[in-house]
N, C-alpha and C positions, 0 to 999 in steps of 0.2 A: 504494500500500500504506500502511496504518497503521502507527505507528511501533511498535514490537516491545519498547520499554523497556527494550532490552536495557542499558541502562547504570547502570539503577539497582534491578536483581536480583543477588543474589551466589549465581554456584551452586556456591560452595563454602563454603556454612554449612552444619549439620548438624542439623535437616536440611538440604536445597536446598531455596529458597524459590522459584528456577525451574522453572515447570512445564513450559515449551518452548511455549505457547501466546502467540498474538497475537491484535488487536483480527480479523487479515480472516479468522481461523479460523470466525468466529461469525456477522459481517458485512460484509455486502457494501457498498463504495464507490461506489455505483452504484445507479441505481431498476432497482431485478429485475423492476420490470413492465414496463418498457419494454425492458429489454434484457435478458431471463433468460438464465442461461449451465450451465441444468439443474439445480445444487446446491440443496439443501434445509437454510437452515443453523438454527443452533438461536435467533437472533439477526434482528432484522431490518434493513434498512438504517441505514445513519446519514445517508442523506440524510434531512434533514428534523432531525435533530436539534436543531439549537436554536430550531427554532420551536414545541418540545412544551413546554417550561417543566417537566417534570417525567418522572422518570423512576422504574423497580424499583418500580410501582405506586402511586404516590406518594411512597413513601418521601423523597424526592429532587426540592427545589422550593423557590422563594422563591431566597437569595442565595444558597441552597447549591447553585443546579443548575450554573453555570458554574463554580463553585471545583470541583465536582468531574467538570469537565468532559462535561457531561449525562448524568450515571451510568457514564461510564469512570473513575471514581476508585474507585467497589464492585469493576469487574473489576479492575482493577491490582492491589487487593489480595485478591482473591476466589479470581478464576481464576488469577491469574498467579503468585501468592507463597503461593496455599493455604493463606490466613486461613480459618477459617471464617466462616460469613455472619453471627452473631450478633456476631462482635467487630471484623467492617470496619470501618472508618472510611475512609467517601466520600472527606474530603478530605481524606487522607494522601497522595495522591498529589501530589507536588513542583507548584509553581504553576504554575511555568515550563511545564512540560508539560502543565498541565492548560489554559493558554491554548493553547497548539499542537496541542493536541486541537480544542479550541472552535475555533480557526481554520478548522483544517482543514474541520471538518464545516461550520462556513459558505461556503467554499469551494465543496467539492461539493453542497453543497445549495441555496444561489441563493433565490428566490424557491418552490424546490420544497418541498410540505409533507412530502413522504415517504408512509411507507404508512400507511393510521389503522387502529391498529389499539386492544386495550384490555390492558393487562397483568395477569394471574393467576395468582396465586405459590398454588400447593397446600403446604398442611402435609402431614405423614407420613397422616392420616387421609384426607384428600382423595385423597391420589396410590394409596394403596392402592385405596381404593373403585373410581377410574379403572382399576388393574389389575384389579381383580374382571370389569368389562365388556368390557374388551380381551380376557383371554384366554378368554372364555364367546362372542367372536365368530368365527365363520368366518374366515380368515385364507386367502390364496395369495400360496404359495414362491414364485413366479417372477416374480410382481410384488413380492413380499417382496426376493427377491435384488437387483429392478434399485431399489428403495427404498433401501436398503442403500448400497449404492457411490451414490447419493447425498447422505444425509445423515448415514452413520457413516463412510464411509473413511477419510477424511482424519482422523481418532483413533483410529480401528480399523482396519487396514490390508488385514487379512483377519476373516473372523468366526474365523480357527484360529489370528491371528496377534497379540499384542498391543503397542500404538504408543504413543500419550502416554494413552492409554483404555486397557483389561483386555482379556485375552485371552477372549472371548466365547463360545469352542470351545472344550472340553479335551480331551486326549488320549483320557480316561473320563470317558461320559456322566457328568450328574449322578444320584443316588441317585430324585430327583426332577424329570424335569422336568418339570414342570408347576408346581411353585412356582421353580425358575427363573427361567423366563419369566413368571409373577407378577412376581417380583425386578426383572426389565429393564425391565420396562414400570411397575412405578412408579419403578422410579430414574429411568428418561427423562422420567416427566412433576413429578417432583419434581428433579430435578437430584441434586448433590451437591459436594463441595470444590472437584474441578477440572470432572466436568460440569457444562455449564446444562443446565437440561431445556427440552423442546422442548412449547410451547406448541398445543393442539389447529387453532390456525389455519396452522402452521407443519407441525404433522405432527399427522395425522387421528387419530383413534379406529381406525379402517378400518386407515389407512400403518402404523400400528403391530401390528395385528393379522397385519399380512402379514409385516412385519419378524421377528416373534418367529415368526412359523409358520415361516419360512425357515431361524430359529437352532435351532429346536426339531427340526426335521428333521435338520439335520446334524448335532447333539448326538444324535439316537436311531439316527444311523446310526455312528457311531464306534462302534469296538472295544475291551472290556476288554481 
């Protein structure tokens, strides 16, 4: 497991600056191609980590990729202390730690590249458009449901229940769903404070389509 930071978040500031997330909520320790264990996470391995030299799209490179621990210095304060993404600072995160990051992922990562993949961050404009297509697609529940309990559960606990993510179901429908599920589908592919959003090679145009026909079904079947 990655280390949780738990020591250098105080959750009793006002706000909490702990969100209750950690680095293996997102990614896995491990090449998922070689050994998949079903999860679909928003994140991709860290094996291979410090042999990318750059991370968050570039953002993150030259002598700042290992101070900020090859883009665990943006999560530490992104995802975990609910900076927003505009006023991060990579390497705020303690050194000390930022080497024991780097450690680690040379560690598990060896001579291994990891997965290649390419990172693309969508503005508000971008991720809307993306929900234009998504929910204008054919979508199926039941491949929607088993979608679901793998890449939201573990923040969503149920789609009626809400966990360190929103409760997804409410008691009464929404007024709308169908911008709803607009809503969902560009927050997932745009992220936000404490989500990341999840990347079209991580989770499809299609995976997403199915997702929200899943949530939109049981939101049209709830009771006023």
């Amino acid at each position: 497991m990655t280390p949780l930071f738990g020591g250098t978040l105080d959750p009793y500031s006002k706000p909490a600056k702990v969100s209750g997330l950690a680095c293996a909520d997102c990614h896995a320790d491990f090449d998922e191609a070689v050994n998949p264990d079903g999860k679909i996470r928003s994140g991709h391995s860290i094996v291979g980590v410090p042999h990318r030299g750059q991370a968050k799209g570039g953002m993150i490179k030259g002598d700042m990729f290992r101070r900020a621990a090859g883009g665990g210095g943006f999560c530490y304060q992104h995802f975990l202390q609910r900076i927003p993404a505009d006023k991060v600072d990579p390497t705020a995160i303690p050194a000390e730690q930022a080497e024991a990051l780097m450690a680690y992922f040379e560690s598990v990562s060896g001579d291994n590249n990891g997965p290649q993949f390419q990172m693309k961050m969508l503005d508000k404009d971008a991720a809307n458009a993306a929900a234009d297509k998504i929910v204008g697609m054919k979508g199926d529940s039941q491949r929607g449901w088993k979608l679901f309990s793998r890449a939201c559960n573990d923040c969503h606990p149920t789609p009626k229940k809400a966990g360190i993510g929103s409760q997804l179901v409410r008691s009464k429908p929404p007024k709308d769903i169908e911008k709803r599920k607009h809503k969902i589908a560009a927050y997932v592919r745009k992220g936000g404070v404490v989500m990341p959003f999840f990347a079209a090679d991580l989770l499809s145009d299609q995976d997403l389509a199915d997702i929200i026909t899943f949530l939109g079904e049981l939101s049209a079947g709830r009771k006023r």
